[in-house]
Backbone as JSON Lines, residues from 0, in Angstrom:
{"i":0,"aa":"X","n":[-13.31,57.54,9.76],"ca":[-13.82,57.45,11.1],"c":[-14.76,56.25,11.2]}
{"i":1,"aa":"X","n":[-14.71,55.19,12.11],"ca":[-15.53,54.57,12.59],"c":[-16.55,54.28,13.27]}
{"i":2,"aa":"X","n":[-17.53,53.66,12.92],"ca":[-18.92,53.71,13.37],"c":[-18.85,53.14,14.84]}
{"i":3,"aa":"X","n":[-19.24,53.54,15.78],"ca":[-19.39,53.06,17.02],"c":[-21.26,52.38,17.37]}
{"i":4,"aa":"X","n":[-21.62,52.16,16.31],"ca":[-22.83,51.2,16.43],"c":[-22.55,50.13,16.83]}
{"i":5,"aa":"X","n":[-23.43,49.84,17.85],"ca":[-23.45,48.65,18.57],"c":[-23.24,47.37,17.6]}
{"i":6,"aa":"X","n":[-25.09,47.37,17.05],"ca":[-25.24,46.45,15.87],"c":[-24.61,46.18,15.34]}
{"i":7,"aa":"X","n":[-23.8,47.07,14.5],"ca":[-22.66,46.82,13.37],"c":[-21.48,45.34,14.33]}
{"i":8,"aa":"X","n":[-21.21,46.58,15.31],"ca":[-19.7,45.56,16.31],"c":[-20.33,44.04,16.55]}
{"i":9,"aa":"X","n":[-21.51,44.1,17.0],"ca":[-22.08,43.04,17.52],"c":[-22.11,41.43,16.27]}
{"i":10,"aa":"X","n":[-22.68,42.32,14.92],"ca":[-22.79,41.65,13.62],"c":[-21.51,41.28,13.43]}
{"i":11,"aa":"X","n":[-20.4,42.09,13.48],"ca":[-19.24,41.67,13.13],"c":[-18.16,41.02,14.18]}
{"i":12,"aa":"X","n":[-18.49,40.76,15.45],"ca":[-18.14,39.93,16.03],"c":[-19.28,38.67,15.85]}
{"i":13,"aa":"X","n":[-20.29,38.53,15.23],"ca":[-20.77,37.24,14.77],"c":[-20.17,36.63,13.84]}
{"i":14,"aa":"X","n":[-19.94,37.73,12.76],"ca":[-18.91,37.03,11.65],"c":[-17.89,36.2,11.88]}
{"i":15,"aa":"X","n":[-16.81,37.02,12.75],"ca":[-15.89,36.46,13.05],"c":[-15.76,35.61,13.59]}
{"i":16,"aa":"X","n":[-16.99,35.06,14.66],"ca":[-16.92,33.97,15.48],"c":[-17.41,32.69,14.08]}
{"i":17,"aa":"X","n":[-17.89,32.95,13.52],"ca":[-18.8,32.12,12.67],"c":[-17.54,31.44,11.65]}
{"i":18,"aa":"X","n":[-16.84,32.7,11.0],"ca":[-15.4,32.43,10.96],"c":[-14.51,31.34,11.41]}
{"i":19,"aa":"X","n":[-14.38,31.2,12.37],"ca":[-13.38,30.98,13.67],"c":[-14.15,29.41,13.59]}
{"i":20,"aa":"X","n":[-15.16,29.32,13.77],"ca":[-16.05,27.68,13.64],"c":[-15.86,27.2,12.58]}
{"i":21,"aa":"X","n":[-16.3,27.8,11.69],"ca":[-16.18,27.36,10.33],"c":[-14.28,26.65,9.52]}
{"i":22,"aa":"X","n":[-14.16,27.01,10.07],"ca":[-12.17,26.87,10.33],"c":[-12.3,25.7,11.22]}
{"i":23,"aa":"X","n":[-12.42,25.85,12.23],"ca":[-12.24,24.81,13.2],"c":[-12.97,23.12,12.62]}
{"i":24,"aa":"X","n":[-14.54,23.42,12.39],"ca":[-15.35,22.25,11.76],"c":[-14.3,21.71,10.62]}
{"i":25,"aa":"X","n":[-13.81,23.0,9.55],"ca":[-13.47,22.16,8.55],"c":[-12.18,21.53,8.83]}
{"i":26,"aa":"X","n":[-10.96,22.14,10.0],"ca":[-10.0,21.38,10.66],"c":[-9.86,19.94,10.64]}
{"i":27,"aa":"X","n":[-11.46,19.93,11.88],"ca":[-11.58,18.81,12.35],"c":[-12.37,17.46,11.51]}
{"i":28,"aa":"X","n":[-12.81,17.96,10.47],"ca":[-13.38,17.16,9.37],"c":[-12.11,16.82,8.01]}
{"i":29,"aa":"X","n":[-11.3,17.07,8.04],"ca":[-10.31,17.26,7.25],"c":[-9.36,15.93,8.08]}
{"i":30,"aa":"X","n":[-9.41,16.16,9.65],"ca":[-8.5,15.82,10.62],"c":[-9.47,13.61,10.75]}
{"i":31,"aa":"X","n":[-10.87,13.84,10.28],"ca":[-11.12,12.61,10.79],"c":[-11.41,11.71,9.42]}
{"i":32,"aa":"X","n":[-11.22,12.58,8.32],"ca":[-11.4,11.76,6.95],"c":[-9.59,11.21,6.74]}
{"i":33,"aa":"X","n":[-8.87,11.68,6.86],"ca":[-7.37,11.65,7.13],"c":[-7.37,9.79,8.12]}
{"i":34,"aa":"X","n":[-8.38,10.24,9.41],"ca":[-8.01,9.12,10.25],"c":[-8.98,7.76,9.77]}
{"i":35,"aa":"X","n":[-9.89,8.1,9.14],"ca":[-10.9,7.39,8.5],"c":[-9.76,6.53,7.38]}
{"i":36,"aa":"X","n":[-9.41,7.22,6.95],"ca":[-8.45,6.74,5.57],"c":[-7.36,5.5,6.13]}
{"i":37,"aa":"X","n":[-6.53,6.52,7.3],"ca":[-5.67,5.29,7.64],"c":[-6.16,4.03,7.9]}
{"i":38,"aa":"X","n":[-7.57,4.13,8.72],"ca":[-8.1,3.25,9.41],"c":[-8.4,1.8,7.83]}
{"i":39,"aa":"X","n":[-8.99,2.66,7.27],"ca":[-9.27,1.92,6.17],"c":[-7.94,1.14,4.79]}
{"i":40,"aa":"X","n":[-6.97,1.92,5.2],"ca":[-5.61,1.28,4.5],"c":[-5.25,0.3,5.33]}
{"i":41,"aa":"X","n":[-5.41,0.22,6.98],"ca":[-4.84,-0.82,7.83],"c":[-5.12,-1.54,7.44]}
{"i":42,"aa":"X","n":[-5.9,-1.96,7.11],"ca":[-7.08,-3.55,7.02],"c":[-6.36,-4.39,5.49]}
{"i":43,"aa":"X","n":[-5.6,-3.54,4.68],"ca":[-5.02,-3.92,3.53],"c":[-3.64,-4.4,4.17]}
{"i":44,"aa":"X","n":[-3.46,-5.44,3.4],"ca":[-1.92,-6.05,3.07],"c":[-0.6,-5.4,2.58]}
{"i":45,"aa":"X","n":[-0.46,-4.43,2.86],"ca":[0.57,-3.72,1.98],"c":[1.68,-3.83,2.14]}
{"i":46,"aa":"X","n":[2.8,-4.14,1.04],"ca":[4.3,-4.7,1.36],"c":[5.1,-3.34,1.18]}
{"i":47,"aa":"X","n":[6.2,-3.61,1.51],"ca":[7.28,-2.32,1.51],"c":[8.13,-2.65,-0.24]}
{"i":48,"aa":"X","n":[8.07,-1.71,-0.71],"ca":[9.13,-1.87,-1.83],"c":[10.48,-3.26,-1.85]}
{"i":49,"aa":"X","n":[11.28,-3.15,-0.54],"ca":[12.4,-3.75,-0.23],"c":[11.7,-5.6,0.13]}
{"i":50,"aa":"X","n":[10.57,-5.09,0.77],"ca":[9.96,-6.7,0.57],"c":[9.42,-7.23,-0.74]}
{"i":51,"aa":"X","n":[8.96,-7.1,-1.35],"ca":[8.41,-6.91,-2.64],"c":[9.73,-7.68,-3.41]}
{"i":52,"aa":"X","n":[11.17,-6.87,-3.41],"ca":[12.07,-7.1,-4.1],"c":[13.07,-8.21,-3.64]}
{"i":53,"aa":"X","n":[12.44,-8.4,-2.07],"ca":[13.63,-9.73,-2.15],"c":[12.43,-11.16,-2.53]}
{"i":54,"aa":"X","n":[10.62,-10.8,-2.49],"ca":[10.08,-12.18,-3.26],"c":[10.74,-12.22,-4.15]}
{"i":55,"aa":"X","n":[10.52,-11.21,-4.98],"ca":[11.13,-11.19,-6.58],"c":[12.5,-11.98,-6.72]}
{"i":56,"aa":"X","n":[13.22,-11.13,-6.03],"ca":[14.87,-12.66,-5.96],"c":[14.57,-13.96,-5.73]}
{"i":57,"aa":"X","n":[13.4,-14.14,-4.95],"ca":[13.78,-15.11,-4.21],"c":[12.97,-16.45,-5.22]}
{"i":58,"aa":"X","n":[11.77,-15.63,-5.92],"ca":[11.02,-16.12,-6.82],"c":[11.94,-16.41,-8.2]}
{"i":59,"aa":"X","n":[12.72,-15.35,-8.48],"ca":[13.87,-15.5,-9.64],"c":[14.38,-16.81,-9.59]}
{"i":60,"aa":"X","n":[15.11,-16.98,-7.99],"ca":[16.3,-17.79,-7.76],"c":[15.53,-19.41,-7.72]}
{"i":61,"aa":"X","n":[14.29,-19.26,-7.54],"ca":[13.41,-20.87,-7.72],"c":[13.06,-21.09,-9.11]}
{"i":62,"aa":"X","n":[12.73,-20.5,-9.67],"ca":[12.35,-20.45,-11.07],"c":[13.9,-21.19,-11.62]}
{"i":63,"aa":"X","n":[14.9,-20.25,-11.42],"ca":[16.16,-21.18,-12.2],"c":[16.4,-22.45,-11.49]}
{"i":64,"aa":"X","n":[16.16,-22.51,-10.12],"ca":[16.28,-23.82,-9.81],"c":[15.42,-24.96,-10.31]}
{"i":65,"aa":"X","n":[14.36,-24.6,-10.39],"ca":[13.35,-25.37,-11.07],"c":[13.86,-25.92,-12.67]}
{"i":66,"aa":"X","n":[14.52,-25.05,-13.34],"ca":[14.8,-25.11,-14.91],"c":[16.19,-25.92,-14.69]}
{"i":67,"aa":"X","n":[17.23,-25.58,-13.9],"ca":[18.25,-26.51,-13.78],"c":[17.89,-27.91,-13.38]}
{"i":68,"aa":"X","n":[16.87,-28.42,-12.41],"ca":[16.29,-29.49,-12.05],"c":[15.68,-30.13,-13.21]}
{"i":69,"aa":"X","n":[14.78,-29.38,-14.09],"ca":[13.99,-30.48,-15.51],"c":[15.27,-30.25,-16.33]}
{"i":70,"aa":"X","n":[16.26,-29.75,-16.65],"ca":[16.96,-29.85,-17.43],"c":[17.66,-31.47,-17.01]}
{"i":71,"aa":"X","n":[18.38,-31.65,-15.61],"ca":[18.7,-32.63,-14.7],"c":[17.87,-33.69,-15.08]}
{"i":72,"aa":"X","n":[16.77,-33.35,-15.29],"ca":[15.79,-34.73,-15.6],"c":[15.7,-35.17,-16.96]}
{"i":73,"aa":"X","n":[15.85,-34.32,-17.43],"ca":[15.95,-34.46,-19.09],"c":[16.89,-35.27,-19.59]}
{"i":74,"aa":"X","n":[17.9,-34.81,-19.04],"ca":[19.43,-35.73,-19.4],"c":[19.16,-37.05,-18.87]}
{"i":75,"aa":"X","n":[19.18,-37.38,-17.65],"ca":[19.28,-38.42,-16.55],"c":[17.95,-39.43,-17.71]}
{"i":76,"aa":"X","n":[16.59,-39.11,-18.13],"ca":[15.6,-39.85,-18.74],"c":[16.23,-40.42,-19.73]}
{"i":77,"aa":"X","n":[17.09,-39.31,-20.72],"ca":[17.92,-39.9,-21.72],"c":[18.87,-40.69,-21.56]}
{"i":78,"aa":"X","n":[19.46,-40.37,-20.74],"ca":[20.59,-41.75,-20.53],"c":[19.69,-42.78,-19.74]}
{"i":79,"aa":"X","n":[18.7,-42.76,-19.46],"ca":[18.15,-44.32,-18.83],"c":[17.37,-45.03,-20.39]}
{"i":80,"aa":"X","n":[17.19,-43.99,-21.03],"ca":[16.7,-44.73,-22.84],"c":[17.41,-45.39,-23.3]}
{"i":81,"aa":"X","n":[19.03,-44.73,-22.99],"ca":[20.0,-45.04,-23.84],"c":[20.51,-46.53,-23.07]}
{"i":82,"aa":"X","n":[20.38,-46.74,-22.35],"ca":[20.48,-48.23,-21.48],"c":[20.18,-49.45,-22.26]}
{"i":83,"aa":"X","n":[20.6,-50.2,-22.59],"ca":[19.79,-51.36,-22.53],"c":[19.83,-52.43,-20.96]}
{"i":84,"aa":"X","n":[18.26,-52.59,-21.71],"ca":[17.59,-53.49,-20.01],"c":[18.1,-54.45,-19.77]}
{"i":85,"aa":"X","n":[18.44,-55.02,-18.93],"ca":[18.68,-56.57,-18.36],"c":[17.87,-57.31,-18.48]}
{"i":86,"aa":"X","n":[17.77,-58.32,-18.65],"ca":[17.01,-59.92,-18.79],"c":[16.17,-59.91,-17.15]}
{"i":87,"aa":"X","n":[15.49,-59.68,-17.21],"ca":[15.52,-60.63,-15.28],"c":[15.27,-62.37,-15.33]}
């Protein structure tokens, strides 16, 4: 059987409201560290995986161009050694 004291109902509808806030505060504190966060990742540079991977090709594909080019130079120096000069 239940107590029909005021006090008691009264106390325990404080709880519950206190409850009910306490939920809500931590909601909404949960809800603005979340927006705090994004706010604070915007401001960063961040690339997507798929961008990332076509520098990488694209960085690959200069690098060998670069090595086919001094190789190109390498040869081309040697055959201008291998010359002999003209008189002027």
């Amino acid at each position: 059987m239940q107590s029909e004291n005021p006090l008691i109902a009264d106390f325990v509808k404080l709880m519950n409201n206190a409850a009910g806030t306490l939920a809500g505060m931590t909601r909404e504190a949960r809800e603005s560290a979340k927006e705090r966060f994004r706010e604070g990742l915007g401001g960063l540079d961040f690339v997507s995986r798929e961008e990332f991977e076509a520098v990488k090709a694209m960085a690959a594909a200069a690098r060998a161009d670069a090595e086919a080019l001094a190789a190109r130079i390498a040869v081309l120096e040697q055959a201008g050694k291998a010359r002999p000069k003209k008189p002027v």
